[in-house]
mmCIF file as Biopython writes it, N, C-alpha, C and O atoms, coordinates in Angstrom:
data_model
#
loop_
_atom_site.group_PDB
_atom_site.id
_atom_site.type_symbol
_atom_site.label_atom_id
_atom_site.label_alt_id
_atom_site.label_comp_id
_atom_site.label_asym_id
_atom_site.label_entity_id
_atom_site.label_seq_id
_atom_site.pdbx_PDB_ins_code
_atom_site.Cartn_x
_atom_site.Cartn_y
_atom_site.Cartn_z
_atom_site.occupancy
_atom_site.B_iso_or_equiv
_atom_site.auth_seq_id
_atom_site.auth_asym_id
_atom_site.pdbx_PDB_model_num
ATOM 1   N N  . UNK A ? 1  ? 168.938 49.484 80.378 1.0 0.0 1  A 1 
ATOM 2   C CA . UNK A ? 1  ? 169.164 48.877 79.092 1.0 0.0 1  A 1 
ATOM 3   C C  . UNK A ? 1  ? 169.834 49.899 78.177 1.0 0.0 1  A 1 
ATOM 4   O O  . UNK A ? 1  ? 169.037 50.574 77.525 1.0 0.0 1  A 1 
ATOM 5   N N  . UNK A ? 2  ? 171.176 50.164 77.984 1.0 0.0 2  A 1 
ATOM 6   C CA . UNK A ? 2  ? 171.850 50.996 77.006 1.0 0.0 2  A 1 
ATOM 7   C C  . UNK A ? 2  ? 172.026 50.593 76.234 1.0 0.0 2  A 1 
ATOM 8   O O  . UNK A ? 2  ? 172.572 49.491 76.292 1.0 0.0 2  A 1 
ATOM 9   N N  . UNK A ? 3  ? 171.677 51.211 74.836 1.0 0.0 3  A 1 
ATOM 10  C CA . UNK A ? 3  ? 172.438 50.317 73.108 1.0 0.0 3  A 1 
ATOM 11  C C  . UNK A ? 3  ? 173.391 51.336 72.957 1.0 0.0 3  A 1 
ATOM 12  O O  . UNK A ? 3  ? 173.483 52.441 73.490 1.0 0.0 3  A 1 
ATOM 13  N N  . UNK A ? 4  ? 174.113 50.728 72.092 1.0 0.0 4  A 1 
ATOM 14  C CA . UNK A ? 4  ? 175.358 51.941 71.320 1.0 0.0 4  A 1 
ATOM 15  C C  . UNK A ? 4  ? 174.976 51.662 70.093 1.0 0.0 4  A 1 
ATOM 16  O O  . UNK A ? 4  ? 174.278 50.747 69.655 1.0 0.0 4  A 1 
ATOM 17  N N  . UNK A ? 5  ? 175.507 52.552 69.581 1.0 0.0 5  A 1 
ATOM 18  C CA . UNK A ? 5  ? 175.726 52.986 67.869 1.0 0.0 5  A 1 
ATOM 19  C C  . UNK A ? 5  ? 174.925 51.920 66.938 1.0 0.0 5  A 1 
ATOM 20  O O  . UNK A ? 5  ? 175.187 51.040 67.757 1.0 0.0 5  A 1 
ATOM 21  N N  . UNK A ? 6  ? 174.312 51.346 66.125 1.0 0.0 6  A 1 
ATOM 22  C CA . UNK A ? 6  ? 173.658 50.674 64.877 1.0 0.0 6  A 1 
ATOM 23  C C  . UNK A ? 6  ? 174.119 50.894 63.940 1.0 0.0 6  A 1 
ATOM 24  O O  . UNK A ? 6  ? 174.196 52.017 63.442 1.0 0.0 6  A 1 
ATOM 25  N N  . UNK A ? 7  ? 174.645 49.605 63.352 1.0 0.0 7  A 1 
ATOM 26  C CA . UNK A ? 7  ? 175.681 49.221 61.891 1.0 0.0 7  A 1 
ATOM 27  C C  . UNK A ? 7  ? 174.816 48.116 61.586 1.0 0.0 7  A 1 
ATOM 28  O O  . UNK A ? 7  ? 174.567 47.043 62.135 1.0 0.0 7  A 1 
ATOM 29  N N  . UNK A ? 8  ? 174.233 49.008 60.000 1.0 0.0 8  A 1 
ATOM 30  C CA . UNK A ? 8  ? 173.716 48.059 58.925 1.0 0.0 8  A 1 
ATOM 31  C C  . UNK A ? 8  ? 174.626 46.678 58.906 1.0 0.0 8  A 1 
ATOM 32  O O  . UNK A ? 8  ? 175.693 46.837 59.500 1.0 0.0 8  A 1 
ATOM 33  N N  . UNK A ? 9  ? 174.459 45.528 58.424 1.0 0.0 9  A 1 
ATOM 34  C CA . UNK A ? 9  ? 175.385 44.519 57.710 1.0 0.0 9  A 1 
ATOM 35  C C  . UNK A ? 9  ? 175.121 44.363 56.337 1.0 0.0 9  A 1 
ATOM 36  O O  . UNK A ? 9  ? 174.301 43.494 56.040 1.0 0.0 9  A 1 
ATOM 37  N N  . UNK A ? 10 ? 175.765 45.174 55.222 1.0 0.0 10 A 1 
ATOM 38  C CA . UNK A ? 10 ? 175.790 44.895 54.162 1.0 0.0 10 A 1 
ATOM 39  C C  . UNK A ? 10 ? 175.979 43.503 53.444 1.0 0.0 10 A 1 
ATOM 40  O O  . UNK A ? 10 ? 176.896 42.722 53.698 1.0 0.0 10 A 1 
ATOM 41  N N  . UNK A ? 11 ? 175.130 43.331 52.647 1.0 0.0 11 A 1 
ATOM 42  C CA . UNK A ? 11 ? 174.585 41.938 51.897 1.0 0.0 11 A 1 
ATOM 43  C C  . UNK A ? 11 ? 174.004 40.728 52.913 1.0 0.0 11 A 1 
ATOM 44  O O  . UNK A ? 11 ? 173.865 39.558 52.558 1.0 0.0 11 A 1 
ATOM 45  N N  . UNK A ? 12 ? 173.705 41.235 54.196 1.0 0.0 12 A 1 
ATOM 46  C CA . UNK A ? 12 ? 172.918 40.042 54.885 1.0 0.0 12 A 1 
ATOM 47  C C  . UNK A ? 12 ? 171.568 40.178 54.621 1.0 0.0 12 A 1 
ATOM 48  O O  . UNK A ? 12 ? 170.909 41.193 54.399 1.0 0.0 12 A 1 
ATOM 49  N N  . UNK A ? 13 ? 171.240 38.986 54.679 1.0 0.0 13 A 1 
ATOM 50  C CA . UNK A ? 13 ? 170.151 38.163 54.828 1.0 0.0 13 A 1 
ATOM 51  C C  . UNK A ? 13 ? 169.473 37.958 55.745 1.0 0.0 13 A 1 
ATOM 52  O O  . UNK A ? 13 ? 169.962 37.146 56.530 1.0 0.0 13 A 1 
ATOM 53  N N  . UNK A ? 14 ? 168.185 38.488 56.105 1.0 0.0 14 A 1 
ATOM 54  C CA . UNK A ? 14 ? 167.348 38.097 57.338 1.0 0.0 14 A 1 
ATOM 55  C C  . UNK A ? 14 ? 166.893 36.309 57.578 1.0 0.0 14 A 1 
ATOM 56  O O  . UNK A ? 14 ? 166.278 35.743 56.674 1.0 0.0 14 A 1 
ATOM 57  N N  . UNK A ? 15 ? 167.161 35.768 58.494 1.0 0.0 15 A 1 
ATOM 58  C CA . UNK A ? 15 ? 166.835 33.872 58.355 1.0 0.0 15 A 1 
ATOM 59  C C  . UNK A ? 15 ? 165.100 33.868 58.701 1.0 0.0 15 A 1 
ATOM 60  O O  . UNK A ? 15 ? 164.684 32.750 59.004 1.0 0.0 15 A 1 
ATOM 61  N N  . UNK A ? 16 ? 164.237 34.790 58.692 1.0 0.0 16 A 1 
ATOM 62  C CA . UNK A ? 16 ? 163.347 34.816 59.091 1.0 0.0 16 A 1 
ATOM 63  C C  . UNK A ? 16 ? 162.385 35.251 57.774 1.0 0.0 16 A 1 
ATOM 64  O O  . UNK A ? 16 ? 162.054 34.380 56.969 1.0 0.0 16 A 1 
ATOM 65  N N  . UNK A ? 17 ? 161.995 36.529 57.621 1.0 0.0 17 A 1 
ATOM 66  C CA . UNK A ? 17 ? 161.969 36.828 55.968 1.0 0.0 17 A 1 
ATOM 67  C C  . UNK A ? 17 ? 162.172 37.065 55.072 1.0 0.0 17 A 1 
ATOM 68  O O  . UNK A ? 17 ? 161.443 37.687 54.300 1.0 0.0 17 A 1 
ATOM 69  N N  . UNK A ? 18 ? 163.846 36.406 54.761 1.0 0.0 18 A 1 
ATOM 70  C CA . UNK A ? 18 ? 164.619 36.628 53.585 1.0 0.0 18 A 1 
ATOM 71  C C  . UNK A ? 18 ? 164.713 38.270 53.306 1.0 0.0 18 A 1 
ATOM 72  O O  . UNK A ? 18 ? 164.991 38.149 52.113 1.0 0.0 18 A 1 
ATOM 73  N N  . UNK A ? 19 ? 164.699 39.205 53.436 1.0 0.0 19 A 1 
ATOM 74  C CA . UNK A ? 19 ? 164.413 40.294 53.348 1.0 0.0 19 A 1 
ATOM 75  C C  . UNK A ? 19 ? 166.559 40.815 53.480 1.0 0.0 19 A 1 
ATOM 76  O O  . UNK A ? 19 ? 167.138 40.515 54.524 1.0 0.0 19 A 1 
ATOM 77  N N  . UNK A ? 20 ? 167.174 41.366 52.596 1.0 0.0 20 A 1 
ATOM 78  C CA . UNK A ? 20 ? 168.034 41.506 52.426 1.0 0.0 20 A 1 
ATOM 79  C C  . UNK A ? 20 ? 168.701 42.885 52.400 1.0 0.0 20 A 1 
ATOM 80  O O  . UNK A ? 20 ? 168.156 43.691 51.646 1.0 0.0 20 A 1 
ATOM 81  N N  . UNK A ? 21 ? 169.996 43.403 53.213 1.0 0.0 21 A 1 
ATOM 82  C CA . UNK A ? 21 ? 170.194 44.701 53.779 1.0 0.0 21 A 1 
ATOM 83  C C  . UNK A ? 21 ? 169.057 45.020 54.328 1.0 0.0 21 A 1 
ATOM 84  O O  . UNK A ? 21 ? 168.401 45.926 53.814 1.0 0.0 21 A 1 
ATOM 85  N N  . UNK A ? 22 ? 168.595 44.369 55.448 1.0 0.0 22 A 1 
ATOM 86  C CA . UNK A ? 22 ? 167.938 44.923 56.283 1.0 0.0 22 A 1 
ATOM 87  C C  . UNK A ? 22 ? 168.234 44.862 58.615 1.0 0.0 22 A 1 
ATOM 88  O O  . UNK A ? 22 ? 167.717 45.450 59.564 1.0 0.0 22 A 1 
ATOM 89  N N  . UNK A ? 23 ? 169.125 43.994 58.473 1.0 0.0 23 A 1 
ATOM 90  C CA . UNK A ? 23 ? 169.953 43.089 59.681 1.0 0.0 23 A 1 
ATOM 91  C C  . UNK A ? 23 ? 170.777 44.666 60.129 1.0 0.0 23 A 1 
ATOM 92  O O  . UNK A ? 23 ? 171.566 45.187 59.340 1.0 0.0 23 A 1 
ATOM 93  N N  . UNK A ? 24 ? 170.473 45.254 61.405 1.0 0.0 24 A 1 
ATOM 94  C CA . UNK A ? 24 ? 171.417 45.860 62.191 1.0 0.0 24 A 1 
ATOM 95  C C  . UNK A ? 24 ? 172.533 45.549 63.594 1.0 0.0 24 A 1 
ATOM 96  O O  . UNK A ? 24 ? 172.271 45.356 64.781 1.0 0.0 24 A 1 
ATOM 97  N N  . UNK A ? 25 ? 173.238 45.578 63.200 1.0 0.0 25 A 1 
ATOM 98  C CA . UNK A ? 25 ? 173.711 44.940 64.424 1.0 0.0 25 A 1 
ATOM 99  C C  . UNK A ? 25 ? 174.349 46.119 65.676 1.0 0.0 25 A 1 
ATOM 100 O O  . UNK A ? 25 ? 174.995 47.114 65.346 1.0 0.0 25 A 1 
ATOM 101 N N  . UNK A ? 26 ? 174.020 45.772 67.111 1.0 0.0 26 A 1 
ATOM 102 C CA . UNK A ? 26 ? 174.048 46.314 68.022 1.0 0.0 26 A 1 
ATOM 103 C C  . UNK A ? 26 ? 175.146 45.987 69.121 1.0 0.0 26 A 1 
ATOM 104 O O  . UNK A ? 26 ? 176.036 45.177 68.864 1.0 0.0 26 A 1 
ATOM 105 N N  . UNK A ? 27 ? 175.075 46.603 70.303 1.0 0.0 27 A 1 
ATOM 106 C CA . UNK A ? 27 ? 175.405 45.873 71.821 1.0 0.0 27 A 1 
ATOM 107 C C  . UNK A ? 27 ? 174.724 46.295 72.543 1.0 0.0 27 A 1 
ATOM 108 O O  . UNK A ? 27 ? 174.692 47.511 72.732 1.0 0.0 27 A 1 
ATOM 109 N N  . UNK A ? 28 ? 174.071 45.587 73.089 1.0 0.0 28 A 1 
ATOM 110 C CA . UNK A ? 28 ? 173.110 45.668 74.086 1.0 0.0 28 A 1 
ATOM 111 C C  . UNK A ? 28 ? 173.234 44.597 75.799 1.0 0.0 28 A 1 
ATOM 112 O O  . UNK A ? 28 ? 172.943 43.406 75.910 1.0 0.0 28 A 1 
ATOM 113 N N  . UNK A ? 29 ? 173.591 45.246 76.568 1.0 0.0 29 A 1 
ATOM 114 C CA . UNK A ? 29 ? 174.070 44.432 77.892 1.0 0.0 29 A 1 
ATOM 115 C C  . UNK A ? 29 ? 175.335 43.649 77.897 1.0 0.0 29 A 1 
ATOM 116 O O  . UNK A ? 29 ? 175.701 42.668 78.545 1.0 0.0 29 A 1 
ATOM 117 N N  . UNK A ? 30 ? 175.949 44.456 76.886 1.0 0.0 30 A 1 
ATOM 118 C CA . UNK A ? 30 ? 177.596 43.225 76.492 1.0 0.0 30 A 1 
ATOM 119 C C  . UNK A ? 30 ? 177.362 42.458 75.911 1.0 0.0 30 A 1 
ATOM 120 O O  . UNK A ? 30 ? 178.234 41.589 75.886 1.0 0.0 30 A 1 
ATOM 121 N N  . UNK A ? 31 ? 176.180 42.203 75.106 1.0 0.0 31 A 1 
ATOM 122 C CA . UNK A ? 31 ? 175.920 41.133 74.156 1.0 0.0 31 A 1 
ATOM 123 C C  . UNK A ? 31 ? 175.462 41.763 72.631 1.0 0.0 31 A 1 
ATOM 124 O O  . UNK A ? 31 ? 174.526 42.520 72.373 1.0 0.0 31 A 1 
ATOM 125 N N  . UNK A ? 32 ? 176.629 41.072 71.592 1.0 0.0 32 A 1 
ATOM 126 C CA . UNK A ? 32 ? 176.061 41.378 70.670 1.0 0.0 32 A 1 
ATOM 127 C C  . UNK A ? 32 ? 174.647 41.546 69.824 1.0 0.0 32 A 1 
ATOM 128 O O  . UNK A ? 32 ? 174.292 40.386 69.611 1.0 0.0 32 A 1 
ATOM 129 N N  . UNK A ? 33 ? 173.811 42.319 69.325 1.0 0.0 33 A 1 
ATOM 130 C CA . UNK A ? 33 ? 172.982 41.663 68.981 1.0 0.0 33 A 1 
ATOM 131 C C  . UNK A ? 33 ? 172.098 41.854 67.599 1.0 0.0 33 A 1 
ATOM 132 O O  . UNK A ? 33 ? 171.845 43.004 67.241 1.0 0.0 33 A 1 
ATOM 133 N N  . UNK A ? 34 ? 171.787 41.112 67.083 1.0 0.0 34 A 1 
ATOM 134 C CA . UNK A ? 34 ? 171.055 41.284 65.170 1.0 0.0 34 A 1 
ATOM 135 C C  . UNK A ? 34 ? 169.363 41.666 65.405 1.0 0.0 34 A 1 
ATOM 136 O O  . UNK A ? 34 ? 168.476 41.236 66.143 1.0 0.0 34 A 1 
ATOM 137 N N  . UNK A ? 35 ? 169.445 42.525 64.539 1.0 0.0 35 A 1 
ATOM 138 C CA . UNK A ? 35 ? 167.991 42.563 64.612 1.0 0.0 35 A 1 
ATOM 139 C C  . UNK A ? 35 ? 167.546 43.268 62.941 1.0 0.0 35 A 1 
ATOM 140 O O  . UNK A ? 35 ? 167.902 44.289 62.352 1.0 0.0 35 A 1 
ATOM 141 N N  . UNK A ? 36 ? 166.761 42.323 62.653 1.0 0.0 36 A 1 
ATOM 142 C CA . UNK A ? 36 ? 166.089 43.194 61.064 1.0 0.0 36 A 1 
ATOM 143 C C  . UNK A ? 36 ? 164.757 44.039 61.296 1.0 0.0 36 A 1 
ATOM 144 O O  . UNK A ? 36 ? 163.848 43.718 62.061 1.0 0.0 36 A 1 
ATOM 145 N N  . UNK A ? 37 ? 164.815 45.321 60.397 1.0 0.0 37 A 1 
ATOM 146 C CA . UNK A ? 37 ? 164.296 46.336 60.672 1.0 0.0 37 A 1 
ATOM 147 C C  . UNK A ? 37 ? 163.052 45.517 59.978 1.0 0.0 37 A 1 
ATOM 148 O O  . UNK A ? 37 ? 162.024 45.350 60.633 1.0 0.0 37 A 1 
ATOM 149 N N  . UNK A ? 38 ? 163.103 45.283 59.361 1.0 0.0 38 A 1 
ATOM 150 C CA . UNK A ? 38 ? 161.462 44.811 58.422 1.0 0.0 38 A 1 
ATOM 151 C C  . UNK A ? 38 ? 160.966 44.145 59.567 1.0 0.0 38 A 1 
ATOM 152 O O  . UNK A ? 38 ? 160.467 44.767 60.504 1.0 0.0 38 A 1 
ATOM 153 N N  . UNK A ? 39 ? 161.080 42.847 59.543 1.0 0.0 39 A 1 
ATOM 154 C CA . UNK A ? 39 ? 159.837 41.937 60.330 1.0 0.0 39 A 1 
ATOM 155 C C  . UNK A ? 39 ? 160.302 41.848 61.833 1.0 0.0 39 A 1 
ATOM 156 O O  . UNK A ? 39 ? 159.762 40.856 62.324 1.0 0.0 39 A 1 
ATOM 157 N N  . UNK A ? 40 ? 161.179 42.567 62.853 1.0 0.0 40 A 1 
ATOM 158 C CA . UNK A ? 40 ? 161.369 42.628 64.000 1.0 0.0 40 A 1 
ATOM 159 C C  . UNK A ? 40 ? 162.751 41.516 64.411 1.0 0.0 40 A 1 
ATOM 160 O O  . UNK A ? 40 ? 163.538 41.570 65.356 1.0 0.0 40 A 1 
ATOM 161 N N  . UNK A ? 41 ? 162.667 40.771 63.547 1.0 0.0 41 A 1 
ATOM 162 C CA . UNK A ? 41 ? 163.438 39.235 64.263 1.0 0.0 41 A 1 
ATOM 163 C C  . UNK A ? 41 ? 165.087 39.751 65.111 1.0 0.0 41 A 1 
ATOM 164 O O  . UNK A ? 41 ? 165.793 40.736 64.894 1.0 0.0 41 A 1 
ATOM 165 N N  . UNK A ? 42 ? 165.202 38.969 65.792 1.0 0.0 42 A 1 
ATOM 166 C CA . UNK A ? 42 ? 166.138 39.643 66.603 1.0 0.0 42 A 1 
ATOM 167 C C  . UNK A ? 42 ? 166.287 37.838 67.126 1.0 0.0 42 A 1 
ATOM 168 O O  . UNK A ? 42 ? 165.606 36.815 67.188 1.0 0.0 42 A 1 
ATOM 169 N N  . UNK A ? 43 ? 168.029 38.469 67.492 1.0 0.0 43 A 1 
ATOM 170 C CA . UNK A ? 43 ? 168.906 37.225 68.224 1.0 0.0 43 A 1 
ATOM 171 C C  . UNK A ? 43 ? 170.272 37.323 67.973 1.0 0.0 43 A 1 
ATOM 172 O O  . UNK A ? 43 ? 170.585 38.310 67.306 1.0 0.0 43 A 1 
ATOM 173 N N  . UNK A ? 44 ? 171.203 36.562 68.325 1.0 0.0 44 A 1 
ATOM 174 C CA . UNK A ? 44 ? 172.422 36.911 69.264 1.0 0.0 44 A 1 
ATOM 175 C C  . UNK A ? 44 ? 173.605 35.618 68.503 1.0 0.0 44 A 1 
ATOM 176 O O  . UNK A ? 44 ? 173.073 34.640 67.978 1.0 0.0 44 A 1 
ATOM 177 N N  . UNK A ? 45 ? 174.794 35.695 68.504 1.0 0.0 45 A 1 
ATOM 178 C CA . UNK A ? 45 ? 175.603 35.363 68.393 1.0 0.0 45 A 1 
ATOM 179 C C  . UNK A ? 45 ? 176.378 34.687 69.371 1.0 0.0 45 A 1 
ATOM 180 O O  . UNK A ? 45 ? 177.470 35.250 69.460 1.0 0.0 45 A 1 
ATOM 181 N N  . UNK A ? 46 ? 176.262 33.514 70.307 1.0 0.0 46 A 1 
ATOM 182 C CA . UNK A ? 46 ? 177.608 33.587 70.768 1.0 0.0 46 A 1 
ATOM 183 C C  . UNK A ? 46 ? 179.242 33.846 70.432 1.0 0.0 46 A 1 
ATOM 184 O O  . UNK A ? 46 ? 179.712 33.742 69.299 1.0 0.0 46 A 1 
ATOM 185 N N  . UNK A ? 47 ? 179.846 34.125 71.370 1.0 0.0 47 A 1 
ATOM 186 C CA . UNK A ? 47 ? 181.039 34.668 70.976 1.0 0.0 47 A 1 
ATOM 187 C C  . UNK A ? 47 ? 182.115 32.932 70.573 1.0 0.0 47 A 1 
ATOM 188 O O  . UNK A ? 47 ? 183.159 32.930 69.921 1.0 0.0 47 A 1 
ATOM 189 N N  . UNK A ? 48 ? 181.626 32.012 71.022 1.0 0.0 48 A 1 
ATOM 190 C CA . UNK A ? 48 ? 182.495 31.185 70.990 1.0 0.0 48 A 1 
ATOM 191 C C  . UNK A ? 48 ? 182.326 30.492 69.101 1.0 0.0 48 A 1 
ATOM 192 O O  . UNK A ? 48 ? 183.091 29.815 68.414 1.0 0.0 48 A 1 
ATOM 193 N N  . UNK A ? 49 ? 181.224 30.969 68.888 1.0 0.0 49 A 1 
ATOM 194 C CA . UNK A ? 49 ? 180.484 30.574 67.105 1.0 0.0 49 A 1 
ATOM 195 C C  . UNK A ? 49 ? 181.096 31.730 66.593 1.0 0.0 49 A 1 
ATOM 196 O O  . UNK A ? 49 ? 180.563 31.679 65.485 1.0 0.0 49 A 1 
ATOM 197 N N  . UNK A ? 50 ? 181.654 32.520 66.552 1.0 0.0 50 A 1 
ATOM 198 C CA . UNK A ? 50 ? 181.989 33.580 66.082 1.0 0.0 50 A 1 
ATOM 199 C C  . UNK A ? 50 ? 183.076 33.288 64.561 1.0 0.0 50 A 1 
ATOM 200 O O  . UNK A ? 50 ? 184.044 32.535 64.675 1.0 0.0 50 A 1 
ATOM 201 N N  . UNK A ? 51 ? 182.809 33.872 63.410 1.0 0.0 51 A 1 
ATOM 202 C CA . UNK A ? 51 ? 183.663 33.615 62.436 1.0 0.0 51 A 1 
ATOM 203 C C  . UNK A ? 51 ? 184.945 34.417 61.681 1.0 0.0 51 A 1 
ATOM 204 O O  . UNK A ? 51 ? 185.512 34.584 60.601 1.0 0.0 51 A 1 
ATOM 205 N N  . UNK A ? 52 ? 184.947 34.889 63.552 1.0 0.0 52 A 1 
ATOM 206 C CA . UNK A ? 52 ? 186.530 35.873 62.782 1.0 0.0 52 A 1 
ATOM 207 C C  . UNK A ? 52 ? 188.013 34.764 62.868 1.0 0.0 52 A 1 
ATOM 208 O O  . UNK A ? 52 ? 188.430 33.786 63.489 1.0 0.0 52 A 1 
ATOM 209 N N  . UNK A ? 53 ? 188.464 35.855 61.614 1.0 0.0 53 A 1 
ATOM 210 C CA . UNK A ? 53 ? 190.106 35.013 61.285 1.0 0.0 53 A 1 
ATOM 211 C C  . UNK A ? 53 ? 191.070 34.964 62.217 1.0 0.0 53 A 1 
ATOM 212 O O  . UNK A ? 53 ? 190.753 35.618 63.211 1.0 0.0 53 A 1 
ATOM 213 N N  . UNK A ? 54 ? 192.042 34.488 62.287 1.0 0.0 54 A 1 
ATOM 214 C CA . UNK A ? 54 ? 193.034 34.318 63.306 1.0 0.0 54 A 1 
ATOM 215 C C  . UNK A ? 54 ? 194.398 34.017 62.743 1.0 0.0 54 A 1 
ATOM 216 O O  . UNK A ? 54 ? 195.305 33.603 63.465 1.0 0.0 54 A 1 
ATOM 217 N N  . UNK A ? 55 ? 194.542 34.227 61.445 1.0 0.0 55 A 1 
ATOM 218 C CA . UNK A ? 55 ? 196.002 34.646 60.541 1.0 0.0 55 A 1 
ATOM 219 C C  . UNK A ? 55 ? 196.631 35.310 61.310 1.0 0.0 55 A 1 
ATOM 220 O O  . UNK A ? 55 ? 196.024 35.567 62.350 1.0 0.0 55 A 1 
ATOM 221 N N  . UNK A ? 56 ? 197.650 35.714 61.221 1.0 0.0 56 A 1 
ATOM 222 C CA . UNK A ? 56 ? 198.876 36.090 62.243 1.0 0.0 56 A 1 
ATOM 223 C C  . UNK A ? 56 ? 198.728 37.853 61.481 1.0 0.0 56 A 1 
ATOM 224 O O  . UNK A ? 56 ? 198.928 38.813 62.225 1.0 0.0 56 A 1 
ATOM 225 N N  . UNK A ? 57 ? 198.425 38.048 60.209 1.0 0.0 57 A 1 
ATOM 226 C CA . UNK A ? 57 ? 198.503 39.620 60.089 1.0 0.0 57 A 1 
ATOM 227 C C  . UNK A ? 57 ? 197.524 40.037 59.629 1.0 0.0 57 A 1 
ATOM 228 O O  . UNK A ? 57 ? 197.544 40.698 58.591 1.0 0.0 57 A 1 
ATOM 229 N N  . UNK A ? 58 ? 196.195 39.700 60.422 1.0 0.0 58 A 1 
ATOM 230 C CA . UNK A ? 58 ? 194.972 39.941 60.150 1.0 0.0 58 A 1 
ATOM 231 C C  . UNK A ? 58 ? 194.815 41.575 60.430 1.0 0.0 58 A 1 
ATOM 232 O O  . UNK A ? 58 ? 193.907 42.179 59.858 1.0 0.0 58 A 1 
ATOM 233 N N  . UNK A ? 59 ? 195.792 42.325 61.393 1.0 0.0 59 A 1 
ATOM 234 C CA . UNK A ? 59 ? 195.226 43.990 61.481 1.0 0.0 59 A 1 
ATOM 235 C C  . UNK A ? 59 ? 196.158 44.995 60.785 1.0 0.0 59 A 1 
ATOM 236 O O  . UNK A ? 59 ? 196.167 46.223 60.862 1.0 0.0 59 A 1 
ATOM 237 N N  . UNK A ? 60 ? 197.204 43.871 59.848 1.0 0.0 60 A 1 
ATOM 238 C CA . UNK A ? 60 ? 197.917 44.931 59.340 1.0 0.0 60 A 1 
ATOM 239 C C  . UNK A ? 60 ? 197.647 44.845 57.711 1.0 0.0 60 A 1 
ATOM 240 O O  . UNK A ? 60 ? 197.442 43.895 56.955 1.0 0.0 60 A 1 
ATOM 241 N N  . UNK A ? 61 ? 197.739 46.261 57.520 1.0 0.0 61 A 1 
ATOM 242 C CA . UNK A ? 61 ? 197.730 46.605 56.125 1.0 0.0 61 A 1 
ATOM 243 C C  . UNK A ? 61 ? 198.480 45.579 54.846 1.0 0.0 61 A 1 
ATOM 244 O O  . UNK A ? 61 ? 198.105 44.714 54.055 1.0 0.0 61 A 1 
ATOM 245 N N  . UNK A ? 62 ? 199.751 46.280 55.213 1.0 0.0 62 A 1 
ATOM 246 C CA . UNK A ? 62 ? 201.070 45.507 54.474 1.0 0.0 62 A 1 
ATOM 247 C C  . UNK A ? 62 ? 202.551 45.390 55.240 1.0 0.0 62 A 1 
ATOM 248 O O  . UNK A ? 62 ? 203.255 46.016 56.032 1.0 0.0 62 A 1 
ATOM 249 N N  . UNK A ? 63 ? 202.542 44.460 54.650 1.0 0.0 63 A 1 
ATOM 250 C CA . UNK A ? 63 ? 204.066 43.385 55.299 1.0 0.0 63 A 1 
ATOM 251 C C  . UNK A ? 63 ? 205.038 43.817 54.454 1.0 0.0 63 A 1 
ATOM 252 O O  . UNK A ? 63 ? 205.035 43.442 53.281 1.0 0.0 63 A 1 
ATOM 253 N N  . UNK A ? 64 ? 206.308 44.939 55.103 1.0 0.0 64 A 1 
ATOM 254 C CA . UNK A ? 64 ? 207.210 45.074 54.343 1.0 0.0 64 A 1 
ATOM 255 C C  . UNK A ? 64 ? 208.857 44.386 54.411 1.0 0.0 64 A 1 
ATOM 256 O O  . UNK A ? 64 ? 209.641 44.415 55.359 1.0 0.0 64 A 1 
ATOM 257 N N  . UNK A ? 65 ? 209.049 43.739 52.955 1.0 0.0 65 A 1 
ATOM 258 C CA . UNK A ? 65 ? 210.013 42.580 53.246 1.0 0.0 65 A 1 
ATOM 259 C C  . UNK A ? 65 ? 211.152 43.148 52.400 1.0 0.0 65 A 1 
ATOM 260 O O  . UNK A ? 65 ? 210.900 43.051 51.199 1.0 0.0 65 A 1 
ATOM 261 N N  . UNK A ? 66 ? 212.368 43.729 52.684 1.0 0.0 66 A 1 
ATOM 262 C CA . UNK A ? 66 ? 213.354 44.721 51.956 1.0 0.0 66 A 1 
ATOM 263 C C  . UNK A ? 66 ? 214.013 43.203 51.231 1.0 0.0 66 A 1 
ATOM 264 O O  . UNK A ? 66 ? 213.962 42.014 51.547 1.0 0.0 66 A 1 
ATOM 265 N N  . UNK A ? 67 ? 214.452 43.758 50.436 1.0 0.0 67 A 1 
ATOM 266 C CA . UNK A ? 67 ? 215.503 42.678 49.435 1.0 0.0 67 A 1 
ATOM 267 C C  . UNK A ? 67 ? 216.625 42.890 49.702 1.0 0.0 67 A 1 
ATOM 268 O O  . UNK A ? 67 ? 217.522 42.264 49.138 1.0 0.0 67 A 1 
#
């Protein structure tokens, strides 16, 4: 069972005891995973629920357009 690295999620919300900046998120077995430090709760994301963007220049900084 290897984890990597632990990243707080700033301004989340635990769905268990409301308890707020407290949600770390992990990878654990290739699966993402949440867990709040206060009351233990823990669980997973599928990747297909996932709420990232898909705009065409979502990894770039700035778009330079000469006149």
């Amino acid at each position: 069972m290897a984890r990597e690295k632990k990243r707080f999620i700033a301004g989340a919300v635990c769905p268990k005891c409301d308890a707020m900046d407290t949600l770390m998120l992990f990878i654990e077995n290739d699966t993402e995973q949440v867990e709040c430090v206060q009351c233990k709760h823990r669980f997973s994301e599928p990747k297909e629920q996932g709420g990232g963007s898909q705009r065409q220049f979502d990894q770039v900084i700035g778009v330079f357009k000469p006149d």
